[in-house]
FILUMFI-62813 format. One record per residue (C-alpha): residue in one letter; z, y, x. Coordinates in nm, 4 decimals, m for minus. Each point is the difference from the previous one (the first is absolute). Layout:
N
<rec a,<Z,Y,X>>
...
! end
This chain:
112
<rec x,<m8.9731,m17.6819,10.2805>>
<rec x,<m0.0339,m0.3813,0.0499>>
<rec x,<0.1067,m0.0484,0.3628>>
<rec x,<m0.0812,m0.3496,0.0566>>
<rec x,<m0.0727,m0.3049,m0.2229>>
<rec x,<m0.0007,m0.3907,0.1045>>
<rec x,<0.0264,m0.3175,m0.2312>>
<rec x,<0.3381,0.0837,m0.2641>>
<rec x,<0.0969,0.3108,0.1959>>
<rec x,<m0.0866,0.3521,m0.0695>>
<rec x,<0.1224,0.3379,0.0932>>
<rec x,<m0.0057,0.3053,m0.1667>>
<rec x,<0.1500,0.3309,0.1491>>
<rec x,<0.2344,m0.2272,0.2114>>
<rec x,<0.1126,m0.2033,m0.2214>>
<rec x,<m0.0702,m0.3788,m0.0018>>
<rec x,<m0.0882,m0.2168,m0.3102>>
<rec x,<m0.0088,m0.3772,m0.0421>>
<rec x,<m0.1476,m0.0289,m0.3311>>
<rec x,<m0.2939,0.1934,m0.1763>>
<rec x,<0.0121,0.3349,m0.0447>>
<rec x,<m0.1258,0.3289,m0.2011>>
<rec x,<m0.0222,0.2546,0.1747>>
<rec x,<m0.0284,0.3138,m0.2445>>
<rec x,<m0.0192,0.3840,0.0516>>
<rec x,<0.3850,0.0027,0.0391>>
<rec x,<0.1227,m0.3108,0.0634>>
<rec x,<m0.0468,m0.3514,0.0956>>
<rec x,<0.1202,m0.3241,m0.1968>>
<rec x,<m0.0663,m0.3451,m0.0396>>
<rec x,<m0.3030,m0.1127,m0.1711>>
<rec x,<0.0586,m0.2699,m0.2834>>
<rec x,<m0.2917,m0.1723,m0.1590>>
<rec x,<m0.0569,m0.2893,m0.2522>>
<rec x,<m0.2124,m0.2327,0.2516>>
<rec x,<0.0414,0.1130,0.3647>>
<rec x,<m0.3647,m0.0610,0.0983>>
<rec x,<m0.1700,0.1657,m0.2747>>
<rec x,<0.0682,0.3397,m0.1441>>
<rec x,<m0.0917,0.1154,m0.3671>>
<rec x,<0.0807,0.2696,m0.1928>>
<rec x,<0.3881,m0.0112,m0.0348>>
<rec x,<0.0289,m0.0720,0.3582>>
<rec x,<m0.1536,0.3865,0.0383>>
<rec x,<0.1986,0.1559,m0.3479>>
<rec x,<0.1455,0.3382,0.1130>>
<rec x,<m0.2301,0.0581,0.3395>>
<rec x,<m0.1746,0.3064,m0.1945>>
<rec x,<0.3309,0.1782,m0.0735>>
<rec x,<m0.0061,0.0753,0.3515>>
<rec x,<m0.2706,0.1908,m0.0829>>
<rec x,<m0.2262,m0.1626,0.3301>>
<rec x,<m0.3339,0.1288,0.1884>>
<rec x,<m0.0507,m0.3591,0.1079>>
<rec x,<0.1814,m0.3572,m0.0407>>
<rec x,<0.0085,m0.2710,0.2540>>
<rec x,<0.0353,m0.3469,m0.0563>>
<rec x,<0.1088,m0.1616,0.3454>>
<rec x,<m0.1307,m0.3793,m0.1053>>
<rec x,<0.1914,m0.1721,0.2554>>
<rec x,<m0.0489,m0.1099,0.3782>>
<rec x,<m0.2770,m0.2625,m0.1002>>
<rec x,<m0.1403,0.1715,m0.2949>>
<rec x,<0.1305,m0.2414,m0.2491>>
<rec x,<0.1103,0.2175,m0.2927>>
<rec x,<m0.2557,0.0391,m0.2567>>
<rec x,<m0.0295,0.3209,m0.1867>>
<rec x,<m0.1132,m0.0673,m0.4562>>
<rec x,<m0.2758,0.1978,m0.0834>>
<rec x,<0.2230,0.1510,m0.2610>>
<rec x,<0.1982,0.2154,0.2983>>
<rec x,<m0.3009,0.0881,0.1458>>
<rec x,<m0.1340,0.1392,m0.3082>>
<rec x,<0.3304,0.1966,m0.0655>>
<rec x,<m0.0319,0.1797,0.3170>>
<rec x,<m0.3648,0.0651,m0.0933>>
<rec x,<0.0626,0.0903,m0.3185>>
<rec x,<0.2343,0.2880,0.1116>>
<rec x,<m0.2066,0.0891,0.2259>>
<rec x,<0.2762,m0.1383,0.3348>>
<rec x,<m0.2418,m0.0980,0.3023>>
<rec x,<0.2389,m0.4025,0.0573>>
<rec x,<m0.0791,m0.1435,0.3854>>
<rec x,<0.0674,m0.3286,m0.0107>>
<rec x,<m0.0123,m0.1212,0.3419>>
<rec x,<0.2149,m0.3061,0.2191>>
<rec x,<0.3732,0.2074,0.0567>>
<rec x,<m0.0334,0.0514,0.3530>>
<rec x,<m0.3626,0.1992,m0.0975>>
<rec x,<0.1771,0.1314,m0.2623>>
<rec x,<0.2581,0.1316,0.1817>>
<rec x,<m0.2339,0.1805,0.2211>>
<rec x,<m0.2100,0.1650,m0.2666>>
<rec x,<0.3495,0.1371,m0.1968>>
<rec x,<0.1179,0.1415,0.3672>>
<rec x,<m0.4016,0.1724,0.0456>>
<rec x,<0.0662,0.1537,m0.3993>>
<rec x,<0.3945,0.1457,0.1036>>
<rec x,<m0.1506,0.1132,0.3315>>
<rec x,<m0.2392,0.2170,m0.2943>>
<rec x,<0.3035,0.0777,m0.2336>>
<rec x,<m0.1402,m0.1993,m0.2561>>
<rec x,<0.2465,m0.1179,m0.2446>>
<rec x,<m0.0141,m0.3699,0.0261>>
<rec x,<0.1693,m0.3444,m0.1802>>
<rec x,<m0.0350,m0.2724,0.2224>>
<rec x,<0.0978,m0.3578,m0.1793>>
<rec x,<0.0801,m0.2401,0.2967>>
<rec x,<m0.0485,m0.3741,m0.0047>>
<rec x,<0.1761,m0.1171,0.3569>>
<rec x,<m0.0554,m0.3413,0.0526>>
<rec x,<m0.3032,m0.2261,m0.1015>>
! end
């Protein structure tokens, strides 16, 4: 569960991160992408391995990431309901779909 979230801080089972984060089915890392405000289709390579009900994209506290058309295909393509929402929204809606024991990615932009 995501127990709080504020501007370049989140927390995830207890444990604090300063930087972006995956959060998979098993594990959370860091989050590396090519641009940091816009996410394509390598920024989101390996997120169906995980073999997801649903993926969240946590766009940042303002909203500012921008999401290509090509990853939101992907997802649609393979049949993955993505939320894309602002992270603190975000964080909310992957906490409602853990509460349901739905097996969730969330991708988390933190700052921005």
């Amino acid at each position: 569960m995501i127990d709080k979230y504020e501007f370049g801080l989140i927390s995830v089972d207890g444990k604090e991160y300063n930087h972006d984060v995956w959060i998979g089915i098993q594990e959370v890392s860091e989050w590396f992408r090519g641009d940091s405000h816009f996410v394509d289709l390598e920024d989101i390579e390996g997120v169906l391995d995980e073999n997801p009900e649903y993926v969240i994209i946590g766009t940042g506290k303002s909203g500012l990431v921008k999401v290509s058309a090509d990853a939101k295909n992907f997802f649609l393509d393979h049949k993955v309901p993505v939320i894309i929402k602002e992270t603190n929204q975000a964080a909310i809606e992957y906490n409602e779909l853990k509460k349901q024991r739905k097996r969730v990615v969330a991708l988390m932009h933190l700052t921005c």
